[in-house]
C-alpha positions in Angstrom: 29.8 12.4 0.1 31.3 9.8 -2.7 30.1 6.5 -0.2 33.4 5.7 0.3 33.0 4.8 3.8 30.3 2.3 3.0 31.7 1.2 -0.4 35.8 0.8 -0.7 35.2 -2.3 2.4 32.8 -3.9 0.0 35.1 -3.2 -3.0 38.0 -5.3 -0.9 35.5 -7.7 0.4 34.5 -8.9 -3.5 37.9 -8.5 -4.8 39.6 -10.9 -2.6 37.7 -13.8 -1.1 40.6 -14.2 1.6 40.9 -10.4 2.6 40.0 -9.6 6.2 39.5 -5.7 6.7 39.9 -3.1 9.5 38.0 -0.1 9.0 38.4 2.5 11.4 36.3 5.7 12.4 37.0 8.2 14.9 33.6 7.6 17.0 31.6 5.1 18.4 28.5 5.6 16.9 29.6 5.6 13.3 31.7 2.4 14.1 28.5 0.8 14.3 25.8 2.7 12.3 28.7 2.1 9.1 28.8 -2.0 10.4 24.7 -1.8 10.2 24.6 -0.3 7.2 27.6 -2.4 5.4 25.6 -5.5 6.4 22.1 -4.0 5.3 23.7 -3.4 2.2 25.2 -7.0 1.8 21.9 -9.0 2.9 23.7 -10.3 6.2 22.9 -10.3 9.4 25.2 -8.1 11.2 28.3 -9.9 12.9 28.5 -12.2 10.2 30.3 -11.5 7.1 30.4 -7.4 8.6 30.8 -6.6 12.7 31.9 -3.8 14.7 33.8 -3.5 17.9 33.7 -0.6 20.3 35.5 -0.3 23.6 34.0 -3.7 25.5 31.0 -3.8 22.9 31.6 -5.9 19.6 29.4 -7.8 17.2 31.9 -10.7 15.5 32.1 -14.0 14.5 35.5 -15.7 14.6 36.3 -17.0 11.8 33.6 -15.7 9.7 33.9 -11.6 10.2 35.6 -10.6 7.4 35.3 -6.7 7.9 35.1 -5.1 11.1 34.2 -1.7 11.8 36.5 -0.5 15.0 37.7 2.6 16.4 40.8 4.3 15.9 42.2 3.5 19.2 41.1 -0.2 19.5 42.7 -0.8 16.3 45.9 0.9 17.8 45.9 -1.5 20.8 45.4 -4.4 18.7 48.1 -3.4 16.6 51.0 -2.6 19.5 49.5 -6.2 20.7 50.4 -8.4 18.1 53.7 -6.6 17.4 54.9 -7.3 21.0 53.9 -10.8 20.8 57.0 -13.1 21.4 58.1 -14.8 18.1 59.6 -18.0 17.3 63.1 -18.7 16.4 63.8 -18.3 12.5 63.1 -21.2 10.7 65.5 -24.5 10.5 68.1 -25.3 8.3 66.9 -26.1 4.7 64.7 -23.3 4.6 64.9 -20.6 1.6 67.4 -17.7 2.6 66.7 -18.8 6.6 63.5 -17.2 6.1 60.8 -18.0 8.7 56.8 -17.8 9.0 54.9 -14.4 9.0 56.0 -14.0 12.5 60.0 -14.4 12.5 60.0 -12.4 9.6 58.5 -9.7 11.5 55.1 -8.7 10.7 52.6 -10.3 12.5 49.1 -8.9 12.4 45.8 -10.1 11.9 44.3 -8.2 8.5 45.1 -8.3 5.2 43.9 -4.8 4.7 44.1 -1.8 7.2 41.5 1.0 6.3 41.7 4.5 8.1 38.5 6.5 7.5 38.4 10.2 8.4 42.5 10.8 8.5 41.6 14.5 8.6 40.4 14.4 12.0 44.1 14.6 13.9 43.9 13.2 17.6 46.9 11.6 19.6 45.4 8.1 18.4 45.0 8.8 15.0 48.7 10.2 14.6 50.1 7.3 16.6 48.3 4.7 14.4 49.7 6.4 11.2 53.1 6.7 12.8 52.7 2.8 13.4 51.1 2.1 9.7 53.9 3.8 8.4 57.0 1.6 9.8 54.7 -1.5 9.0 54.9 -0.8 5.4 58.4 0.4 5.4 59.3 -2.9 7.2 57.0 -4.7 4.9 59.0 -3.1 1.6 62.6 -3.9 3.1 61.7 -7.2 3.7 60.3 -8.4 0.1 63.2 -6.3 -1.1 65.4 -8.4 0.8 63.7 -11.3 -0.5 64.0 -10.6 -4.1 67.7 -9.5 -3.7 68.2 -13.2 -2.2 66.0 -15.0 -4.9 67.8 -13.0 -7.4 71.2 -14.5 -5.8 70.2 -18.0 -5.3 69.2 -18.2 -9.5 72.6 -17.2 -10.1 74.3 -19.3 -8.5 72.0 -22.4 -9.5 72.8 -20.7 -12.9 76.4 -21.3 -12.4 76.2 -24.8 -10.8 74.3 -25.5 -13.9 77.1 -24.1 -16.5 79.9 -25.7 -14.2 78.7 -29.1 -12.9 75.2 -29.9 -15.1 71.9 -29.3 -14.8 70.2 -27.7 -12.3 66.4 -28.2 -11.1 64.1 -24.9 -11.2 61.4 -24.5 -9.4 57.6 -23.6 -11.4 57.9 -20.0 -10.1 61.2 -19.5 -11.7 63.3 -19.8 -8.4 66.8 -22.2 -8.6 66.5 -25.3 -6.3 69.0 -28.3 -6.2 71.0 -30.1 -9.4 68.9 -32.6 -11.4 70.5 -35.2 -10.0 70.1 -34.4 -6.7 66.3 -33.7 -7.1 66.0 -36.9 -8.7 67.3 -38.7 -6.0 64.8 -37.5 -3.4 66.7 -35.0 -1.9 65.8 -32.5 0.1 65.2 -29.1 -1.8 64.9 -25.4 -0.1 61.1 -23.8 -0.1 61.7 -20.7 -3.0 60.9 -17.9 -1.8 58.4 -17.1 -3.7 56.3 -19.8 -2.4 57.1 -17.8 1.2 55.5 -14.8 -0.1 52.5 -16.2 -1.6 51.9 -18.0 1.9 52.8 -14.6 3.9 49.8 -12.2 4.3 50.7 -8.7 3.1 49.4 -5.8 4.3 47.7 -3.3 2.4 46.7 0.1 4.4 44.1 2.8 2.8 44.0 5.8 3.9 40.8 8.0 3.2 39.6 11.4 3.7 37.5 14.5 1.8 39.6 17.3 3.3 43.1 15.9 4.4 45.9 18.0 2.6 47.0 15.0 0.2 50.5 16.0 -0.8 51.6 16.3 3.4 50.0 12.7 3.6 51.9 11.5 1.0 55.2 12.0 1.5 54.7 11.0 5.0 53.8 7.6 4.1 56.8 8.2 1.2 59.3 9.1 3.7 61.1 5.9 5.8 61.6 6.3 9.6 64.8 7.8 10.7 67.2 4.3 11.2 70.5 4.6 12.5 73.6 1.5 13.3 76.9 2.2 15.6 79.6 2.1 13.5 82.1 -0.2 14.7 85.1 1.9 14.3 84.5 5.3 15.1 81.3 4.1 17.6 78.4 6.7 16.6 75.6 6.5 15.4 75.1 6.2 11.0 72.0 6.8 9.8 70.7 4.2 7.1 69.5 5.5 3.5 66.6 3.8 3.0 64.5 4.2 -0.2 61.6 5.8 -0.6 57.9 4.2 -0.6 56.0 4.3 -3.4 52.5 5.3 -2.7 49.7 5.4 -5.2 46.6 7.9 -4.6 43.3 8.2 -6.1 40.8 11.3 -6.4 37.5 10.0 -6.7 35.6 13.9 -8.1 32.4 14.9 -6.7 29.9 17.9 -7.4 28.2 19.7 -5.3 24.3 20.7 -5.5 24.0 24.5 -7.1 23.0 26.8 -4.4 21.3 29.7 -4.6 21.2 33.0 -2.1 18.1 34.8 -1.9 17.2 37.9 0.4 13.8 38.5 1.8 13.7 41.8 0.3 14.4 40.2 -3.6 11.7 37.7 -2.8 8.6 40.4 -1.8 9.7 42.6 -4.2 9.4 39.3 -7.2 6.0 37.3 -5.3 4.1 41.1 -4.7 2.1 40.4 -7.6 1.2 37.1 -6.6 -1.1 38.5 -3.2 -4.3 39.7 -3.1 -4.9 43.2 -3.9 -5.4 43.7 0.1 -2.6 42.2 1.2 -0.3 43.4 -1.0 -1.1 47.0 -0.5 -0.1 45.9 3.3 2.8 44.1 2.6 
């Protein structure tokens, strides 16, 4: 009863001029009465700036739908979609760390922000699309952790080229690149990372619900998948200690309208007086 069905998408929508948002509902007909009312709201005609799509029925503009209002399981087919698509080979020589585009590094999806309305409502969609949000965002932290644990190397050692053979050229952002000398010559220089991860679209997912049991939902998302590697000597399996995932919540408060219970019997016996002298001698 807070609006945040209506409002947190219009909250993401004027924060970031870039975002493009995935709301999810369980049913059809609040996919679009939400996408109606979202565009009402905003001043724009629907399918613009706000669509919906349900089953083989949607209302978007390419390029221009910024939000869209779908159902859990469309959103779940879209998702297993664009993580099956084939991607290219890692990127060529001369890039930072080997690292690729959004694709060879392994996320691929089409939304900058993933939000899942109604997570109380359990159904074999919903539980496979949080199974599925869940290694995203675990795949998502070991990667910029990777990232920064290579950054973190290559500043070093352009640290020591600098103390050992001169000067070494640093990037704006902080990151190491290739000795003055070589930079002044025109040489080629690696892409810092950094400049990788401000290109790469991360994923944000927001999960939403007035009656979900928060601390179960929690360390769910907390908790990395199971991973296991053969071990080359003894040949089982080794399961991988991953680190847990921080995840923020927020309790937005609410009050309720008082209520009062009232009998038939309390009310004659209060409004008696208020009757005729006739009809209260038959009441």
């Amino acid at each position: 009863g807070c609006g945040k069905s209506t409002q947190v998408p219009q909250f993401l929508l004027d924060d970031d001029a870039t975002a493009t948002i995935a709301c999810t509902q369980p049913r059809r007909i609040a996919t679009k009465t939400l996408a109606e009312r979202v565009s009402r709201e905003r001043a724009k005609p629907l399918g613009q700036e706000v669509g919906y799509a349900v089953s083989r029925e949607q209302a978007v503009t390419r390029g221009e739908t910024r939000c869209t209002f779908l159902t859990v399981g469309l959103l779940l087919q879209s998702l297993i979609f664009e993580r099956r698509k084939p991607r290219p080979a890692a990127a060529a020589d001369g890039q930072a760390g080997g690292q690729g585009d959004e694709r060879a590094l392994g996320l691929n999806l089409p939304y900058s922000h993933i939000v899942v309305d109604e997570a109380h409502e359990r159904s074999c969609d919903m539980d496979l699309l949080l199974l599925l949000l869940r290694r995203i965002m675990h795949e998502q932290a070991d990667r910029e952790a990777a990232e920064a644990e290579a950054e973190e190397a290559a500043l070093a050692a352009a640290t020591t080229v600098a103390a050992i053979g001169g000067p070494a050229a640093m990037h704006a952002d902080g990151s190491a690149g290739a000795p003055a000398d070589a930079a002044s010559e025109g040489a080629p220089t690696a892409e810092p990372l950094a400049a990788v991860r401000r290109r790469r679209r991360r994923l944000t997912v927001i999960i939403m619900s007035a009656t979900a049991d928060v601390k179960r939902l929690l360390e769910y998302f907390a908790t990395p998948p199971t991973a296991t590697v053969v071990d080359a000597v003894s040949g089982l399996a080794v399961r991988i200690e991953r680190p847990l995932l921080h995840v923020p919540h927020l309790h937005v408060g609410g009050s309720l309208h008082p209520v009062c219970v009232a009998y038939l019997d309390d009310l004659l016996g209060t409004s008696l007086h208020l009757l005729p002298a006739d009809q209260r001698a038959a009441a």
